[in-house]
N, C-alpha and C positions, 0 to 999 in steps of 0.2 A: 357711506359710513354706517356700521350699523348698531344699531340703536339699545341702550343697557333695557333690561326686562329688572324692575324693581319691583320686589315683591313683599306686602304687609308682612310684617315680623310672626303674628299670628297664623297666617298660610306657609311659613316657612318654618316654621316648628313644625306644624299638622305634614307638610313633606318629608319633613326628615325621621319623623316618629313613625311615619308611615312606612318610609323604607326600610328604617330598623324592623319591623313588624312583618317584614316581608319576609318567606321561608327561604333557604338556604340549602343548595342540594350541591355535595360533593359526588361527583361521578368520575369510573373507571380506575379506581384505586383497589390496591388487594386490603382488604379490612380483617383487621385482626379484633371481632367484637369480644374477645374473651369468654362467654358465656355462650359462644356455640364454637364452631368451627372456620377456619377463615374462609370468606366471599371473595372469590377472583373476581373482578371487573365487578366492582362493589359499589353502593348508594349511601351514603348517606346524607339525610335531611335535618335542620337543626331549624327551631323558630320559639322568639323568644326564650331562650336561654334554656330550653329542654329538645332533646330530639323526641322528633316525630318517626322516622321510620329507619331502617336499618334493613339492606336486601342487595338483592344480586338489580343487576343490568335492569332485569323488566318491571324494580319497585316503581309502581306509579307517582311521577315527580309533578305537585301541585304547578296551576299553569302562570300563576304570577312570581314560582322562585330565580333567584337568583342563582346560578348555575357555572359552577366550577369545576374545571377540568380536569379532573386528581388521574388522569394515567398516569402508567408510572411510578406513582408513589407508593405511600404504606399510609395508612390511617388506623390508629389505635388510642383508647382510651387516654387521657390525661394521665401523668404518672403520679402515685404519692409515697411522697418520702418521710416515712414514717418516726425518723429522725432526726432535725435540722435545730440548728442553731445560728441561724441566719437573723437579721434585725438586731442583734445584741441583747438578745434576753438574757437578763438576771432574776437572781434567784436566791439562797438563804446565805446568809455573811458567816461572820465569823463569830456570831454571836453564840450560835448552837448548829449541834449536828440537825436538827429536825426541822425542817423550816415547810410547812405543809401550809402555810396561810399566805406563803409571798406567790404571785402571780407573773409567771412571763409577759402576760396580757398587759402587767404594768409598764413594764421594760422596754417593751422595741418599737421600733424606730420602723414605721409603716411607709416611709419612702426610703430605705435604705437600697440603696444600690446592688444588694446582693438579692434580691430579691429577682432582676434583671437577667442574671446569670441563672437562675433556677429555671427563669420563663427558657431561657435558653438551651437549656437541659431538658425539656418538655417537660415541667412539673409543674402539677397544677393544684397541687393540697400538700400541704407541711405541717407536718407535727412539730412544732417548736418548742422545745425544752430548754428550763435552766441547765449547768452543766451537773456535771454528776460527783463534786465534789464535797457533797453533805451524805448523810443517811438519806436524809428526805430534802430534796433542793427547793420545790414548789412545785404550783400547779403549772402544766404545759398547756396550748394553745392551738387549735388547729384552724386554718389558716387555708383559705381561700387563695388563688392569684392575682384577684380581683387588680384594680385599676386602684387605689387610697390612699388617702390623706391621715387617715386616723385608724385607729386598731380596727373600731367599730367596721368601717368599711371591707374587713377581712375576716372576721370570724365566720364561723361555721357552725350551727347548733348541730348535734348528730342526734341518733333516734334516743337517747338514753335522758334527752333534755341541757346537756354539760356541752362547753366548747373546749374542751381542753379534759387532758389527764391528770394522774400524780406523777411526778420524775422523785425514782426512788435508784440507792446503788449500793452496792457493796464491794468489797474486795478492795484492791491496795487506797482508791482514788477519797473515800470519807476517811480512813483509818489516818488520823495526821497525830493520835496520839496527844494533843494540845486540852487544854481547860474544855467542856462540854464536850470533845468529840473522842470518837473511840480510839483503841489502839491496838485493839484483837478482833478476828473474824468474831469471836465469839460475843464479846462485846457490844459488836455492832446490831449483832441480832437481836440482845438481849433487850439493848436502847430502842429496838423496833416493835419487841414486842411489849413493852411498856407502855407507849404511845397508844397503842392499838386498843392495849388494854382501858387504858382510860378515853378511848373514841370508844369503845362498845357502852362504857357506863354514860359517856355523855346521848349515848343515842338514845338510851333507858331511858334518858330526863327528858329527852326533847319528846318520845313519842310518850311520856306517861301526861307532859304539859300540854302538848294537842289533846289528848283525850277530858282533860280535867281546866281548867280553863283557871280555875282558883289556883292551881300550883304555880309560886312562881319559878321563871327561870331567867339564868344570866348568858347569855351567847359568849362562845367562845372561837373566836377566828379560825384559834389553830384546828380545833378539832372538827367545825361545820364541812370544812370539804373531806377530813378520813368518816365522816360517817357518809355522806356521799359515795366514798369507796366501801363503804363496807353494806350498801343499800346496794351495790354493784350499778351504779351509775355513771362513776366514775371509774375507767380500767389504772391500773398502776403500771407506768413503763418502767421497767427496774434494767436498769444499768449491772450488766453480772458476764465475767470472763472465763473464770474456774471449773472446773467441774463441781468440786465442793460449793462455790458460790453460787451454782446455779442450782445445785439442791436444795443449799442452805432459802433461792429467793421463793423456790416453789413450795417448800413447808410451811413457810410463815401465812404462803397464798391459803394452805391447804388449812392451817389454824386458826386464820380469822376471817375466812370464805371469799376473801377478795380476787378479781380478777385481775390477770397479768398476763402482760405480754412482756416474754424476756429481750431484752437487748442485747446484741455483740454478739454472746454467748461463742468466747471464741473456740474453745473447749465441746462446744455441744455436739461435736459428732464422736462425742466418748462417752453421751450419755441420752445419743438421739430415743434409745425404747423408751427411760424414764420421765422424758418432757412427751414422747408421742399418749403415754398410758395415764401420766395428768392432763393431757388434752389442751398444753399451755401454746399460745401462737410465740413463734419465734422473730424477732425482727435482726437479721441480721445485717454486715458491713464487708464487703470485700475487700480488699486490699493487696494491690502490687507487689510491696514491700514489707513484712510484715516485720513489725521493731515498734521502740520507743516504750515499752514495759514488759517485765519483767511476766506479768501473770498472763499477758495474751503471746508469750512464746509461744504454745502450741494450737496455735490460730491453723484451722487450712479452710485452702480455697473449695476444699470438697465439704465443706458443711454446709450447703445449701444442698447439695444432692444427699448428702447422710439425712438432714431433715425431713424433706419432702418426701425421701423415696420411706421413711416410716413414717407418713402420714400427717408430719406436725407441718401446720399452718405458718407456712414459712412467708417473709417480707423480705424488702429491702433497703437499709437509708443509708445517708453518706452521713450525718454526725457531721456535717459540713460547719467549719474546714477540716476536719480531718479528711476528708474526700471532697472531690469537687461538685455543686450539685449539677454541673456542665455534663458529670460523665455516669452519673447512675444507670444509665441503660448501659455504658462500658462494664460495670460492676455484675450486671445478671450476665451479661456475655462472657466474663472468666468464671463465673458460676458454672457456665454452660460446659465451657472449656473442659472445667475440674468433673463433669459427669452429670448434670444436673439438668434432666428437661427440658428441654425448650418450652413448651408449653406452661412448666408447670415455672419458670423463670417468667415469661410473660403475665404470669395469673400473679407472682411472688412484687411485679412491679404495677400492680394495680388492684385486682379485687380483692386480693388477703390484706394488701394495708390498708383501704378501706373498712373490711372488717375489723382490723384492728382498732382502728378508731371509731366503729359503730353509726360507719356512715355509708358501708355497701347499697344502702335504699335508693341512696344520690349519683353516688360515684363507682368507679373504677371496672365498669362494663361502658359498650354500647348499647346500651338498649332503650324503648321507647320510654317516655317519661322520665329518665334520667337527665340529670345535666351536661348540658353540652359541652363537657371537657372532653376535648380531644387534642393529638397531635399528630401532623403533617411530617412523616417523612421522607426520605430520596430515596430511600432502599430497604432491605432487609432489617429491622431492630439492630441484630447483632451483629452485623457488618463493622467493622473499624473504617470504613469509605461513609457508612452513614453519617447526614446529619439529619437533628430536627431543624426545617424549615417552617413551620408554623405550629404557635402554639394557641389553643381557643378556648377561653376559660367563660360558661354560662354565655357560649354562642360569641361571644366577643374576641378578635382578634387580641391577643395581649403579644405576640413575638412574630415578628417575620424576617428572616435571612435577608430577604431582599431591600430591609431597611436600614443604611448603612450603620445607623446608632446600634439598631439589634445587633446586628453582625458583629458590631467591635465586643458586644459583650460573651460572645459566642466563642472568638479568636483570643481575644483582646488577654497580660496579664494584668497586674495590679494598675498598669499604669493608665489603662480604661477606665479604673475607677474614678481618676484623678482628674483635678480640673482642668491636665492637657488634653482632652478626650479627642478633641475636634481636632489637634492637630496629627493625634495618633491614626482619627480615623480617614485623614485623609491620605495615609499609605496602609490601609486594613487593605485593598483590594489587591494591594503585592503580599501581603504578608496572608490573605485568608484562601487567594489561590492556586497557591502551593503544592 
């Protein structure tokens, strides 16, 4: 009989920290590191939550890594979706169209289940925004895939010092016409530029009272984070579908010097030279089916390729649920479809929405000293046979296909969320292959 091997609790910590610490080397995958060209039969090594190297076959693989067999596969950056509404984040009530002081960060629910489903979808940073039914909804949040119990466990600082944006909108969805909120295009802007107006004079007090130590001053909620935007620390994601609407978001940017990145903009391939010659990043939304309002009728699936091919700094997010965050890599593939580079759809689901959120330093390439987000898949990105089979957020496994709970969330509809999960997942393997 043979004999248990018990081991001090102290020695057994020091080996497990030990193997975590231990380097990580993916081999024979075609790697798509976005910031050069793809590596057939490609390397890459991860330790401690950063990669170390990125190469072809003959990268030199340190001799105590742990060593995984990627033929076959595809290895590409983590995705970020530049606009989600996952956790239940809220945001300004019905008190006033302007709510610039409420926080999504206060809002969601950092075990929520749909978070599951995004690991799913290979995404590994979320822009998570209030919804866009105020002028000004609140600050957004950007969001790690981390493993959490509490918000804390998920944020992101990016290089600008801020974890999060402003969610700003306009056209039909603030216009409600009601006590505080607008009921004209014209209106809405006018209520915007008021605000602004009075963040510029609060910023006069805040920097005349740092300089003079005698002046006093009284802090003001609403306005501390628009002066933050208007120090360009904070970018403004503006919710805008129109053509007029997306002029009307880029004038205001142009009149109180703040930076924006447009959202939807379903209209914007009718006005791609004017957002390319303000130099505004675009974050757009694909969509199958295009309906349910009236102002993004003239939505096409060709305005990733109208943007890109003039130069504007185009993204991608699903505004989930309105899209599912399971299929955003579906969504740059009908980008593809409607004319829209490959390459430059690959860059639109990683390093532009990084920059968008002023966190390109960290994310949305392979390269050395970056964080080890990545994801693991069976085939070509825009393949409809593809899936992602692993997702790795800061070096750490957060999704695997081969785990039947992952799986369900991958397959799985509402009724995975539900507390029948276990009995759903014990026919996932009829239902996922199919």
């Amino acid at each position: 009989m043979r004999k248990k091997l018990f081991l001090p609790i102290g020695l057994l910590l020091c080996i497990i920290v030990h193997a975590q610490d231990k380097p990580m080397a993916f081999k024979g995958a075609l790697i798509y590191p976005i910031n050069g060209t793809p590596i057939q039969n490609g390397t890459l090594i991860v330790q401690d939550g950063k990669i170390i190297a990125v190469g072809d076959a003959n990268t030199k693989i340190p001799a105590d890594a742990i060593i995984t067999d990627a033929k076959g596969k595809v290895i590409m950056p983590g995705i970020v979706d530049t606009h989600s509404h996952l956790g239940g984040p809220e945001g300004g009530d019905n008190s006033a169209a302007l709510n610039p002081d409420t926080r999504a960060f206060d809002a969601i629910n950092p075990t929520s289940d749909g978070f599951k489903k995004a690991l799913a979808g290979g995404l590994t940073t979320l822009n998570i925004m209030p919804g866009s039914g105020h002028l000004m909804s609140g600050q957004t949040v950007y969001v790690k895939m981390r493993e959490a119990k509490v918000m804390e466990d998920l944020i992101i600082v990016n290089e600008k010092g801020v974890y999060g944006g402003m969610k700003m909108a306009n056209g039909t969805n603030p216009m409600r016409g009601t006590t505080g909120f607008p009921g004209t295009r014209a209106k809405s802007a006018a209520m915007d530029r008021d605000l602004f107006v009075k963040a510029q004079e609060y910023k006069k007090k805040m920097e005349k009272a740092v300089k003079d130590s005698s002046k006093t001053f009284e802090r003001d909620l609403r306005l501390e984070p628009l002066v933050e935007v208007l120090q360009g620390k904070r970018v403004v994601h503006f919710h805008t579908h129109k053509e007029n609407d997306i002029l009307t978001a880029i004038r205001l940017s142009k009149e109180f010097g703040f930076r924006v990145v447009l959202h939807h903009v379903s209209e914007g391939w009718k006005v791609y030279d004017e957002i390319a010659k303000a130099g505004v990043p675009c974050s757009i939304i694909v969509i199958e089916s295009p309906g349910g309002k009236l102002e993004a009728m003239d939505y096409s699936s060709a305005n990733g390729a109208a943007l890109s091919n003039a130069g504007v700094l185009t993204g991608f997010h699903t505004d989930d649920g309105i899209t599912d965050s399971r299929l955003l890599i579906r969504a740059a593939a009908m980008a593809v479809r409607a004319g829209m580079n490959k390459d430059k759809a690959l860059e639109a689901l990683t390093i532009n929405g990084a920059k968008m959120l002023d966190l390109s330093s960290r994310i949305g390439s392979l390269e050395k000293g970056k964080d080890a987000d990545f994801i693991i898949l069976s085939g070509d990105p825009f393949s409809v046979y593809t899936k992602v089979e692993q997702t790795w957020v800061e070096g750490k496994k957060r999704y695997d296909i081969k785990n039947p709970d992952d799986k369900a969330f991958l397959f799985g509809g509402f009724k995975v969320y539900s507390t029948e999960r276990e009995e759903y997942m014990n026919h996932d393997d009829e239902i996922g292959n199919q």
